[in-house]
C-alpha positions as CSV (number, residue, x, y, z in Angstrom):
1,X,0.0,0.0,0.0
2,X,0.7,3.6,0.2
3,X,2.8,3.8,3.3
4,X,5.3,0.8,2.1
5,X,3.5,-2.4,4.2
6,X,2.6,-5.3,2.4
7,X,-0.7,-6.5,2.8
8,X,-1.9,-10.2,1.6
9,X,-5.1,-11.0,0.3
10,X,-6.3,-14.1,2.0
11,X,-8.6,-14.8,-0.4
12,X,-5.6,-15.9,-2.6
13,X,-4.4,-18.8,-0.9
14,X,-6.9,-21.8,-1.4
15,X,-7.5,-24.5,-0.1
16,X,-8.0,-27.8,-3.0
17,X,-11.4,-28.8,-2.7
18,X,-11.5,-30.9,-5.9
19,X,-8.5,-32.2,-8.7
20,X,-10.2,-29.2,-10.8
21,X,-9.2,-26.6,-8.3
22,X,-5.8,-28.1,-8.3
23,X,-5.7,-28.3,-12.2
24,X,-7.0,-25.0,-12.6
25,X,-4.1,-23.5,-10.3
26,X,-1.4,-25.4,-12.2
27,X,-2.6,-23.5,-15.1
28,X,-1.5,-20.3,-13.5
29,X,2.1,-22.2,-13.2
30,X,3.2,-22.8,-17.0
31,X,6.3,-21.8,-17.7
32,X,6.5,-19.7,-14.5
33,X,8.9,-20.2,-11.4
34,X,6.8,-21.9,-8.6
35,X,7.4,-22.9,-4.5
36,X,6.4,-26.4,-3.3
37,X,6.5,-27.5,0.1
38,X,5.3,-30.7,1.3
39,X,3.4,-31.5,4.9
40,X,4.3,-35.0,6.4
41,X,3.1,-37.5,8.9
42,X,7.2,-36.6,10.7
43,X,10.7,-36.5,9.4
44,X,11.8,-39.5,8.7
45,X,11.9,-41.1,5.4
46,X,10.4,-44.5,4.4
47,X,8.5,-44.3,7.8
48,X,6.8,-41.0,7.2
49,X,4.2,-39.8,4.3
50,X,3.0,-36.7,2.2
51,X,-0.2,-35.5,4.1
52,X,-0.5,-32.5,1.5
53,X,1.5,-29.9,-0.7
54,X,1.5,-26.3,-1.4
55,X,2.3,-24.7,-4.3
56,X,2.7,-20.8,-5.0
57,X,3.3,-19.0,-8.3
58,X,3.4,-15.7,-6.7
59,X,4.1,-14.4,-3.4
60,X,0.1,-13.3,-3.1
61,X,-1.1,-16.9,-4.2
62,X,-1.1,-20.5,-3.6
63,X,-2.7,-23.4,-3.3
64,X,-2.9,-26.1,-0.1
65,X,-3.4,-29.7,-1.5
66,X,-5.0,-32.1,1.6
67,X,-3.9,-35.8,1.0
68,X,-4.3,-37.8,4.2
69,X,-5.5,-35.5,6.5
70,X,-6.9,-36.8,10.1
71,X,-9.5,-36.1,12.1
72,X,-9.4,-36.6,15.6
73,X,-12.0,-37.7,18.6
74,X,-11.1,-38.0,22.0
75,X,-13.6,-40.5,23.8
76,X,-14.1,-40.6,27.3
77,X,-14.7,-43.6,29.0
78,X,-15.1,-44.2,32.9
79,X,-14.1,-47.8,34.0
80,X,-14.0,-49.3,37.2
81,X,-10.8,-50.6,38.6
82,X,-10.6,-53.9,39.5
83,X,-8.5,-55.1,42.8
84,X,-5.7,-58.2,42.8
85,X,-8.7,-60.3,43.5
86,X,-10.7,-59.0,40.8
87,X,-13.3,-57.2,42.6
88,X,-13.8,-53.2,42.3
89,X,-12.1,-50.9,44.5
90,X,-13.9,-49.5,46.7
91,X,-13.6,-45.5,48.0
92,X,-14.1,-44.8,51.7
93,X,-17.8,-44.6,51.0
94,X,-17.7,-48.0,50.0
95,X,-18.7,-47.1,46.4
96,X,-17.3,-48.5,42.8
97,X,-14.1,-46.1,42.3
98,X,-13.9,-44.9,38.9
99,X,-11.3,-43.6,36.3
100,X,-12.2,-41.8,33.2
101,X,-9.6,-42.4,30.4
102,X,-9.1,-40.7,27.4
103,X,-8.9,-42.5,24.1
104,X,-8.3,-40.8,20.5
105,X,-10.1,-41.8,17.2
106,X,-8.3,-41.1,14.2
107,X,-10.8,-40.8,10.9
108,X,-9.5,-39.7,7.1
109,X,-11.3,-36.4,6.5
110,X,-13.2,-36.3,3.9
111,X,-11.4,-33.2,2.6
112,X,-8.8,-35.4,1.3
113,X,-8.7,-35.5,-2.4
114,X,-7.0,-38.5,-4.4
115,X,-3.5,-38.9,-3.2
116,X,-2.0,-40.7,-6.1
117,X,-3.9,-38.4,-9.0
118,X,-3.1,-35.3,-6.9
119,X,0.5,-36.0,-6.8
120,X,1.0,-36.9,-10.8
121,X,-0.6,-33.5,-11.4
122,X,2.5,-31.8,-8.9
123,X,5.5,-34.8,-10.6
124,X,3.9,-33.8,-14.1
125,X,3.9,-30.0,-13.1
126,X,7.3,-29.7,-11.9
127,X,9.0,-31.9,-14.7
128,X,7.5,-30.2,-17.8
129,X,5.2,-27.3,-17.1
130,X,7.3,-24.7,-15.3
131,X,10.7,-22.8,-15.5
132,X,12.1,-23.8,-12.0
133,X,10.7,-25.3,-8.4
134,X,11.8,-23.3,-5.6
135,X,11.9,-25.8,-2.2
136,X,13.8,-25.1,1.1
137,X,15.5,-28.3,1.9
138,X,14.6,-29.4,-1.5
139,X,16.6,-32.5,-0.7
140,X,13.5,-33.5,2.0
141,X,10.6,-32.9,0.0
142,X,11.5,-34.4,-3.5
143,X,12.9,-37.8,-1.6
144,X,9.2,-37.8,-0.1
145,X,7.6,-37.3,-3.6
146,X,9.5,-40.1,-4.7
147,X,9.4,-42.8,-2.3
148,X,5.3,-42.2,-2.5
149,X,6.1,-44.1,-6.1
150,X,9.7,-44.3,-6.8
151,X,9.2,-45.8,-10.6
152,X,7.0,-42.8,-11.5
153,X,8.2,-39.8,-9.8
154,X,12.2,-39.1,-10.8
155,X,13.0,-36.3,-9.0
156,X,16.5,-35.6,-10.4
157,X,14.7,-34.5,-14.0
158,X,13.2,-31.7,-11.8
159,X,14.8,-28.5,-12.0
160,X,15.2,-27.1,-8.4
161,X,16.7,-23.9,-6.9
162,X,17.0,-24.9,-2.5
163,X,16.4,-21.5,-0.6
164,X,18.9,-23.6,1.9
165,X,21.3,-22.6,0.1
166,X,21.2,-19.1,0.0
167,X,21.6,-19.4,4.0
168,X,24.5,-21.0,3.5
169,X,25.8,-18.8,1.6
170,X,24.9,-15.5,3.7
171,X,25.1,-17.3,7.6
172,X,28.6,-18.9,7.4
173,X,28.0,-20.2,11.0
174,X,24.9,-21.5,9.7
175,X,22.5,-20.3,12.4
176,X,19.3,-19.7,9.7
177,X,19.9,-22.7,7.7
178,X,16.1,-24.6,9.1
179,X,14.6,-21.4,10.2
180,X,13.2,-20.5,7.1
181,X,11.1,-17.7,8.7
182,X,14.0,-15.9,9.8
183,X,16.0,-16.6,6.6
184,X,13.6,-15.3,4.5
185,X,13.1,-12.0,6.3
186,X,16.9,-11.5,5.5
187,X,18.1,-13.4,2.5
188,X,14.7,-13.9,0.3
C-alpha cells in the first residue's frame, strides 16, 4: 500500500477442494517459477508420508493440496478398577471407584482429495510445465515425492533452486539454515 506495508489477500491462498481446483491452479504455473513445500506425517523417510502440498506461483497466491489428513476424537470412558482379586475398589464410602480415560479416534477427513492423482498433477507440473521449483530443503521434500512411487516420480529431472542454500551462503556459522522464517526476512 501507500505507506510501504505489504498487505496479503487471504482470499488468494486456497484450499484444494477438488483435482479441478488443483488443475486450474497449475494453469496459472506454465512456464513460470513456482514454491512447493510438502506436509508430512514426521521426518523421517520411508516411515513418514505426504499428508499434503502447497504450491505458490506468486508471493500473493497458492494453493494447499489435503492428502491424508486426520480427524481426531477424544472418547471418554469411565471404567472401574478392578482389585488383585478382581473385585472393584472401593472409595471410603464403600462405592465402585472410577477412572475416566481418554482414548483418540483417528478418521480420514473427507477433505482429502486423491493422493496418487493429486501428486502426478504436482510430478507432471514440476518436470514439464514450469521454469524452475523453488523448495527449502529441497533434498527432504523431492525424496518424499519419490518414495510415494519411486518408478513414476524421478525427482533428479526436476529443476530445483533450494532456498537452503542461499543461508548458507549469507550465515557462514549456519545459524538460519532450518529457520526459514528468519531466513527469509533477511536473505529472500
Amino acid at each position: 500500500d501507500e505507506d510501504g506495508v505489504l498487505k496479503i489477500r487471504n482470499d488468494l491462498f486456497t484450499l484444494a477442494r477438488s483435482v479441478d481446483d488443483l488443475k486450474e491452479y497449475l494453469e496459472k504455473c506454465k512456464g513460470k517459477i513456482i514454491a512447493v513445500d510438502t506436509e508430512t506425517t514426521g521426518l523421517t523417510y520411508g516411515a513418514d508420508q505426504i499428508v499434503g502440498f502447497s504450491v505458490s506461483v506468486d508471493r500473493y497466491s497458492g494453493i494447499y493440496v489435503p492428502l491424508r489428513h486426520k480427524i481426531c476424537h477424544k472418547i471418554q470412558e469411565k471404567t472401574t478398577p478392578l482389585g488383585e482379586d478382581g473385585k472393584p475398589l472401593l472409595t471410603k464410602a464403600g462405592k465402585p471407584r472410577t477412572k475416566t480415560i481418554t482414548k483418540l479416534h483417528y478418521e480420514d477427513n473427507p477433505a482429502n482429495l486423491p493422493v496418487e492423482e493429486c501428486l502426478d498433477l504436482l510430478y507432471h507440473t514440476m518436470r514439464y510445465e514450469v521454469a524452475r521449483v523453488i523448495m527449502h530443503n529441497s533434498e527432504f521434500d523431492m525424496t518424499m515425492i519419490q518414495q510415494e512411487n519411486p518408478k513414476k516420480y524421478d525427482m533428479f529431472m526436476v529443476k530445483t533452486f533450494d532456498t537452503m542454500i542461499l543461508t548458507y551462503i549469507y550465515d557462514a556459522e549456519n545459524k538460519l539454515w532450518n529457520k526459514l522464517k528468519e531466513a527469509s526476512k533477511i536473505v529472500l
